[in-house]
MARRO-265808 format. One record per atom (N, C-alpha, C): residue in three letters; x, y, z. Coordinates in steps of 0.1 Angstrom, whole numbers, plus 5000, padded with zeros to 4 digits. Layout:
REM MARRO-265808
ALAXYZ;...
This chain:
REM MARRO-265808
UNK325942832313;UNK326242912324;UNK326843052319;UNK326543152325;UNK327143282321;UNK328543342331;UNK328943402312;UNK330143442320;UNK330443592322;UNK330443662332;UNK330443732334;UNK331443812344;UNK331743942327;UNK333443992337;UNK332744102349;UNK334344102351;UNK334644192363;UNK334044322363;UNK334144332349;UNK334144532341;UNK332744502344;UNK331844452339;UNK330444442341;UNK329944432354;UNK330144392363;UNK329744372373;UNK330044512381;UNK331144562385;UNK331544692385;UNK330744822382;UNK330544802368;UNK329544862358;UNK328044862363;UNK327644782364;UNK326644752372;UNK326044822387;UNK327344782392;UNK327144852409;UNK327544972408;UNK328045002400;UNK327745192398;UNK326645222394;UNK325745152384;UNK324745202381;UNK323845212395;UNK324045092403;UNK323245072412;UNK323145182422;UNK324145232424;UNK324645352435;UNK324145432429;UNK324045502419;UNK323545632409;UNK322445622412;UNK321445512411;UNK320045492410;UNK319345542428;UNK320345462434;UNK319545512451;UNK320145662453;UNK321345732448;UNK321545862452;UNK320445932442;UNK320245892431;UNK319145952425;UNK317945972432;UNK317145872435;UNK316045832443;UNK315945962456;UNK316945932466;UNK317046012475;UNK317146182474;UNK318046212460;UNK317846322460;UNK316546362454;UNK315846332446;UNK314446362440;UNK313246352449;UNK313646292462;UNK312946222469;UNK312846322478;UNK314046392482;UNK314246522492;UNK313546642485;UNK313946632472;UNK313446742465;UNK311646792466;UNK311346692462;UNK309546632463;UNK309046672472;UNK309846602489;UNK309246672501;UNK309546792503;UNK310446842499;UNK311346982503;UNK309747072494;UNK309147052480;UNK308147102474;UNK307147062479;UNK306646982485;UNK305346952491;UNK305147042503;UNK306347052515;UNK306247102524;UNK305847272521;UNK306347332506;UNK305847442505;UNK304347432494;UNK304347362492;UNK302847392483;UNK301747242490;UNK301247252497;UNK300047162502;UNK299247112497;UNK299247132486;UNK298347092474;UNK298846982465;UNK300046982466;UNK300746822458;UNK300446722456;UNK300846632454;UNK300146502452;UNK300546432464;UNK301646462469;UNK302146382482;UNK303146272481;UNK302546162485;UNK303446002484;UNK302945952467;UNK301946002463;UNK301845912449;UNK302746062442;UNK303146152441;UNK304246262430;UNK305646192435;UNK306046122446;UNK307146032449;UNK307545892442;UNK306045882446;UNK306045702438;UNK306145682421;UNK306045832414;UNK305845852399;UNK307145882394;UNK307845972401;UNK309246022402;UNK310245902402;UNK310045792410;UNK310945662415;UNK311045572405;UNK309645572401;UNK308945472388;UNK310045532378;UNK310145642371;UNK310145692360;UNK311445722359;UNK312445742369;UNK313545742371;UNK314545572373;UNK313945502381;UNK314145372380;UNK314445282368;UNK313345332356;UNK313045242347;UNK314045312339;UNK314445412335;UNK315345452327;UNK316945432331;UNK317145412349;UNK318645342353;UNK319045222353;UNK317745172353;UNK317745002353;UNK318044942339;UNK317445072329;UNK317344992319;UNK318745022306;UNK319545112318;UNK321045122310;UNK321845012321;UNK320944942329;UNK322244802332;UNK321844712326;UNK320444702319;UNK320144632316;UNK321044612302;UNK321044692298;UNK322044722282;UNK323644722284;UNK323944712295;UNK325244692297;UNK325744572303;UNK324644472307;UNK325244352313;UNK325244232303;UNK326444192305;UNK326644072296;UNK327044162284;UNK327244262277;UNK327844352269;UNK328844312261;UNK328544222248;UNK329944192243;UNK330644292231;UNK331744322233;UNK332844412223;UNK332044372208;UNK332444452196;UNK331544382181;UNK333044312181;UNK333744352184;UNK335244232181;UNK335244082181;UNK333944062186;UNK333743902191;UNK332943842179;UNK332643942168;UNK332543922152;UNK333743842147;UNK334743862149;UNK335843832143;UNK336843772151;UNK336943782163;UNK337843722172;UNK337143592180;UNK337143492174;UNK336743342178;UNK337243272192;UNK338343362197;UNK339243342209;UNK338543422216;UNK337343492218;UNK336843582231;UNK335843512235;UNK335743442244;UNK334343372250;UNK332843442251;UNK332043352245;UNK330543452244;UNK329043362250;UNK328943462261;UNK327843382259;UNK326743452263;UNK325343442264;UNK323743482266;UNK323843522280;UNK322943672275;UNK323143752295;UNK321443632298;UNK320743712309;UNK319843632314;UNK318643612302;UNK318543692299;UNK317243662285;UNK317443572274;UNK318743562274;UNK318743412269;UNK319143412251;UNK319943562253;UNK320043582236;UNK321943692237;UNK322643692234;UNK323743722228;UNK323743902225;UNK323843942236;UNK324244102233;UNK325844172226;UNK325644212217;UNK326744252206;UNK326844402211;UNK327444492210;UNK327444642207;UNK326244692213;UNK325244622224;UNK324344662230;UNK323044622223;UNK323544542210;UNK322244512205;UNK322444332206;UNK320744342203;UNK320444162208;UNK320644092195;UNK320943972197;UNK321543852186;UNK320943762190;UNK320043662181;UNK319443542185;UNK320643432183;UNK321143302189;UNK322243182188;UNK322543202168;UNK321143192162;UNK321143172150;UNK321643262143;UNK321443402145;UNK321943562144;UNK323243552143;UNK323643522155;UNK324943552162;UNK325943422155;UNK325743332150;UNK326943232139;UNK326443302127;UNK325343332123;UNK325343422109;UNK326143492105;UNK326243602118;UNK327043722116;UNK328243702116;UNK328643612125;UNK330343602130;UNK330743522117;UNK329443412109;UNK330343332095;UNK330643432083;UNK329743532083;UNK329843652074;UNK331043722076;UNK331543812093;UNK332343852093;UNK333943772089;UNK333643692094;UNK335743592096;UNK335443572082;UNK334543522073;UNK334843512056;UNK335043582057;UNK334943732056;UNK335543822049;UNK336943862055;UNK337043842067;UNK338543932073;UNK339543772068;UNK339143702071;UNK340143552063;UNK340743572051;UNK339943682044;UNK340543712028;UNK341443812026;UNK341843872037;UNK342744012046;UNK343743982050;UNK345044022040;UNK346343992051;UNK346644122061;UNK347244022070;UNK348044082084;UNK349744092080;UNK349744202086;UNK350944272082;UNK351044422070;UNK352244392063;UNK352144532058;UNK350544512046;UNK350744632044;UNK349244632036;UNK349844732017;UNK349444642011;UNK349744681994;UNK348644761988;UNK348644801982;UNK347544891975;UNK345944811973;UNK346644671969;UNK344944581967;UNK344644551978;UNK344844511986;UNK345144522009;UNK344344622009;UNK344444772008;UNK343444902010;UNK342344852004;UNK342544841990;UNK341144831980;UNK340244741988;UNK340944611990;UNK340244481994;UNK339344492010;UNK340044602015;UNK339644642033;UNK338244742028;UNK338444782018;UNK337344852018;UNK336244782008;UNK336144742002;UNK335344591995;UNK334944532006;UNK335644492018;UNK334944402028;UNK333844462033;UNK333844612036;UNK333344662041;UNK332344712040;UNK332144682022;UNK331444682018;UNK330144622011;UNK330644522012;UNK330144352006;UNK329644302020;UNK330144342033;UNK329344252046;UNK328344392043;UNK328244532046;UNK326744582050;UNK325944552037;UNK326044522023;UNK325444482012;UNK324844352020;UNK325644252025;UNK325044102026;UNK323944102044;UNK324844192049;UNK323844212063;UNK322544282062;UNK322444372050;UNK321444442046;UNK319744292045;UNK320744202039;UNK319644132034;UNK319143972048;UNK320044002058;UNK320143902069;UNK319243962083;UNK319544082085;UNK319344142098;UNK318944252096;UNK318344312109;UNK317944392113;UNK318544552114;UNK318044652115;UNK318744782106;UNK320444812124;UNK319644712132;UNK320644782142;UNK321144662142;UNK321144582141;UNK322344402136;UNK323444462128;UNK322944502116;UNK323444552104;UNK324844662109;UNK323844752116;UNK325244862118;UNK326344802128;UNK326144692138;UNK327044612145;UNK327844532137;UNK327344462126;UNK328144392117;UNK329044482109;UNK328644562104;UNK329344672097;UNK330244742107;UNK329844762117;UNK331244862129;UNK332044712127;UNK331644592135;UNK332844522133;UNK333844452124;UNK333544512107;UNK334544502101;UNK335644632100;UNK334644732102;UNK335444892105;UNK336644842109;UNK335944782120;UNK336844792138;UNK337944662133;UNK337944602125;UNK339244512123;UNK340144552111;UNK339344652102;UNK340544692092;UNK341544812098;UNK340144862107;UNK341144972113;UNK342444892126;UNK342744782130;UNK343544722134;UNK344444692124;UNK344144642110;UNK345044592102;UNK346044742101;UNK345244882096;UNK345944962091;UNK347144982107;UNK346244992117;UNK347345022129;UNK348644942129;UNK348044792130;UNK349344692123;UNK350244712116;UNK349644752106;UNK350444842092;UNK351444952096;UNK350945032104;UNK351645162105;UNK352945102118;UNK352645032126;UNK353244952137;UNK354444912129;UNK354644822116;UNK355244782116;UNK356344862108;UNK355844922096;UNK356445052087;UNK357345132102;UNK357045182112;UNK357645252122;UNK359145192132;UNK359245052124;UNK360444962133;UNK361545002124;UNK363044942131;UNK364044982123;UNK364344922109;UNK363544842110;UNK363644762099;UNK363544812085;UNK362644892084;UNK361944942072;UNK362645082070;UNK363145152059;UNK363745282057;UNK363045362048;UNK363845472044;UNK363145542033;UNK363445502019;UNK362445502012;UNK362845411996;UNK363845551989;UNK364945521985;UNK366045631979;UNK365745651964;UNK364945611960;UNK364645571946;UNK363645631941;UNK363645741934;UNK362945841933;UNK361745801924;UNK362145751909;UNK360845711904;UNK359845601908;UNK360445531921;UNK359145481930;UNK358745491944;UNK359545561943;UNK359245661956;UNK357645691957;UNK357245761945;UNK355845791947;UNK355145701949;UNK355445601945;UNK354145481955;UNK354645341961;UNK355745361960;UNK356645271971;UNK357945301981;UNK356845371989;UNK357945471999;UNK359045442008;UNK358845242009;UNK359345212022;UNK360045062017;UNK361445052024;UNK362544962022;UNK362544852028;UNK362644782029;UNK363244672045;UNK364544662043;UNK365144632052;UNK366544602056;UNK366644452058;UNK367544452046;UNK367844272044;UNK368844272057;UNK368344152063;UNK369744132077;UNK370744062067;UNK371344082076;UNK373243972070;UNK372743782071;UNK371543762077;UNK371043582079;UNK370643562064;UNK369443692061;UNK369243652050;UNK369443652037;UNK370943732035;UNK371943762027;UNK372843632025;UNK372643552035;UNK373943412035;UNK372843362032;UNK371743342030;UNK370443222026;UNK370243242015;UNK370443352009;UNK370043421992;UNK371743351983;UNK372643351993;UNK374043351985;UNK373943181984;UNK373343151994;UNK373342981996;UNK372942921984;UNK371142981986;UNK370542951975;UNK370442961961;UNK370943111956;UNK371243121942;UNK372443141935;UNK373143111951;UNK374943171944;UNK375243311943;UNK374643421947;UNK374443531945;UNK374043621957;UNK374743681965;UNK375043771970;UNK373843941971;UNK373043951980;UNK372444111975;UNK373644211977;UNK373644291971;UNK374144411968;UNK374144501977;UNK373144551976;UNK372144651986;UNK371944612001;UNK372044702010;UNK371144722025;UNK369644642028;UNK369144732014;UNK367744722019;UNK366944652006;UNK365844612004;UNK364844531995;UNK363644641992;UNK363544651977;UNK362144721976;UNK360744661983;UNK359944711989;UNK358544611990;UNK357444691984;UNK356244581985;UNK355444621982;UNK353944751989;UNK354744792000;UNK354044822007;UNK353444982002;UNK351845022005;UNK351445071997;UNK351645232004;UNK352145331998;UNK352745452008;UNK351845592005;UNK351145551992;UNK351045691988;UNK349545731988;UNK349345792002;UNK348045772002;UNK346345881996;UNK346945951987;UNK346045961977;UNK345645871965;UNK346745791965;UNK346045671954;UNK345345571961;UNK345345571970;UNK344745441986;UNK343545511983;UNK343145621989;UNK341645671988;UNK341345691974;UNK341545731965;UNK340745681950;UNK341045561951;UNK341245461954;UNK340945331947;UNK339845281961;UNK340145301972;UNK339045301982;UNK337045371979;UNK337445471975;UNK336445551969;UNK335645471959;UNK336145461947;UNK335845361935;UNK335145241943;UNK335545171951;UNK335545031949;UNK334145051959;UNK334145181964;UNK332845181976;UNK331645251970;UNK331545321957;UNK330845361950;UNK330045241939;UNK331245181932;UNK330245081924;UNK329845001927;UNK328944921924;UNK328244791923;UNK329044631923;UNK329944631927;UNK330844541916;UNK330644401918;UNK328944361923;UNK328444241923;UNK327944231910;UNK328144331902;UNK327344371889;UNK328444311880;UNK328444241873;UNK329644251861;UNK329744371858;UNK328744451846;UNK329144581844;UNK329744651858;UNK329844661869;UNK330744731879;UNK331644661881;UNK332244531879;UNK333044491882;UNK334344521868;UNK333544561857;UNK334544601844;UNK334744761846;UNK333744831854;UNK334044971854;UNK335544951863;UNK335044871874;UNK335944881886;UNK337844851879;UNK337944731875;UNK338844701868;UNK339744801860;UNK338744871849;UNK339044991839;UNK339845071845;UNK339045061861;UNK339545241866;UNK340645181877;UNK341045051879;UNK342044971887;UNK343244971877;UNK342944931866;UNK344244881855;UNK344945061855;UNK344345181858;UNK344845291848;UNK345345371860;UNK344745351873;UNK345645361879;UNK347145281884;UNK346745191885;UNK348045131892;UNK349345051879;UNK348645061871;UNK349745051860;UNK351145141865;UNK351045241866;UNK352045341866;UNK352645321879;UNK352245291887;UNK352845271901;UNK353345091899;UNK352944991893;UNK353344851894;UNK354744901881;UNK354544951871;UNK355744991862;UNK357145061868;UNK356545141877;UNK357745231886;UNK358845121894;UNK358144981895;UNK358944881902;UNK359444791896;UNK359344781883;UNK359744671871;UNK360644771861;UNK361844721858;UNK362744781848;UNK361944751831;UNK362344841821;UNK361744871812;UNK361544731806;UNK362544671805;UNK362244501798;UNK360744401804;UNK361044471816;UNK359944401828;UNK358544451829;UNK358044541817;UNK356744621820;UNK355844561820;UNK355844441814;UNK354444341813;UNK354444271823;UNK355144281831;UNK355044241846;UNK353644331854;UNK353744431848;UNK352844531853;UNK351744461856;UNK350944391840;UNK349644351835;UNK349444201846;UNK350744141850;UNK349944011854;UNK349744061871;UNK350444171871;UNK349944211886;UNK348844271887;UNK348244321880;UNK346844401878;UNK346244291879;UNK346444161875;UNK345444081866;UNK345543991881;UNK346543961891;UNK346643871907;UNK345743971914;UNK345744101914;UNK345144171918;UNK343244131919;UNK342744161910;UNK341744171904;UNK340843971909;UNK341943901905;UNK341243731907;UNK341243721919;UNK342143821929;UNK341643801946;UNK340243921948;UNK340144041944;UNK339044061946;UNK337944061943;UNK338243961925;UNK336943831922;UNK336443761934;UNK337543711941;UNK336943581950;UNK336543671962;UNK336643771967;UNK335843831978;UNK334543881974;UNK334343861959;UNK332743961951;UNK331943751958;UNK332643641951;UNK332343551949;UNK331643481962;UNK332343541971;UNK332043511988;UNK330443561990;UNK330843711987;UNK329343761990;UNK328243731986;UNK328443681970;UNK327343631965;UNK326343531968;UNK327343481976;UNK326643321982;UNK325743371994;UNK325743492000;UNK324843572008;UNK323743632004;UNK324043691989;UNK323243811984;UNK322343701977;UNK320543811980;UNK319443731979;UNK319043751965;
């Protein structure tokens, strides 16, 4: 059975109203020119006008009923189902039943490998790797306008994550990092409450010091877009791209994971490069099981 909202229906009976005030005025128009030129075609230059105007109003309700969001890629909780033809309209394009769990098992793998909430430097990298690993794997599944619907709807959910992101950086929680040498890529504090100060003293015997907690949240956003850039440029289904990728991952972020570890603590740096890298192993790993 179909389900069909409100918005659509609405949608609809506007189109419907457009279509008869159309009709009518072209219709006036026609006689209003027949009555000065007598040579017209008459009732068939009416009947061609109605035709030809009809099929092009009809055929934007046609494209808008049963109309599902691309969000219904990735949001499992929005009810979906077949307008009358009997196939799954996405972004205005058609999806066969078989199509349509294809795409949606393609999309949620990849946003499943995506945290919600603040977002860290491998968070950006990895948002844009998704984004780029579904149109590589859609490339080889669907059709060139499937494809760009699969692809807007991962757009359309990282660009939620970053909004998320910025949502949450903007509460009182979070301050400005006071700490100059990581400041440049760790701009932003949280504010330890007084609950979780008696839970730290509980647990280690030991008391925080400070207001606020370094995090890892990623602030500085010219290193966000080079490592975004890179990761959307190479191959990195390729081994050789995946060691370029790496190369040009270890040399940036070294200096920014160092800025957060005291001098004794630098090799802390390397195993963060190295947690980094075996999660965006396993997102190359995902795709491959796609790619033909």
């Amino acid at each position: 059975m179909n389900i069909i909202n409100s918005v659509s229906i609405d949608k609809s009976a506007d189109y419907q109203n457009k279509i008869q005030a159309s009709f009518v005025e072209n219709i006036s128009s026609i006689k209003e020119k027949e009555s000065k030129d007598s040579g017209s075609l008459g009732d068939q230059a009416v009947t061609v006008e109605i035709s030809a105007l009809g099929a092009e109003e009809l055929d934007k309700v046609r494209q808008s009923w049963n109309n599902h969001p691309v969000s219904v890629l990735y949001r499992t909780d929005i009810p979906v189902s077949k307008n009358d033809e009997g196939v799954y309209r996405i972004g205005k394009v058609d999806f066969s039943e078989e199509e349509f769990e294809t795409a949606r098992n393609l999309v949620t793998g990849m946003t499943s490998q995506l945290k919600q909430g603040t977002l860290s430097y491998n968070d950006h990298t990895k948002m844009a790797l998704a984004e780029n690993l579904v149109d590589k794997c859609a490339a080889d599944y669907f059709s060139e306008d499937q494809r760009q619907v699969i692809v807007k709807a991962m757009k359309d959910y990282n660009n939620r994550l970053v909004d998320r992101n910025n949502e949450l950086l903007s509460k009182s929680n979070y301050v400005q990092n006071d700490d100059e040498s990581a400041r440049t890529y760790w701009g932003a504090r949280q504010v330890i409450p007084e609950a979780a100060k008696n839970e730290m003293e509980r647990l280690f015997g030991r008391r925080p010091s400070g207001a606020s907690a370094l995090t890892s949240v990623a602030t500085n956003q010219e290193l966000i877009d080079s490592l975004q850039k890179k990761v959307r440029e190479v191959d990195i289904t390729d081994q050789s791209g995946m060691n370029d990728f790496k190369a040009f991952y270890q040399k940036l972020m070294k200096p920014a994971y160092d800025a957060i570890y005291p001098d004794k603590m630098r090799s802390d740096s390397g195993v963060s490069i190295d947690r980094d890298m075996n999660d965006i192993a396993k997102m190359v790993d995902f795709a491959k099981q796609w790619l033909r």
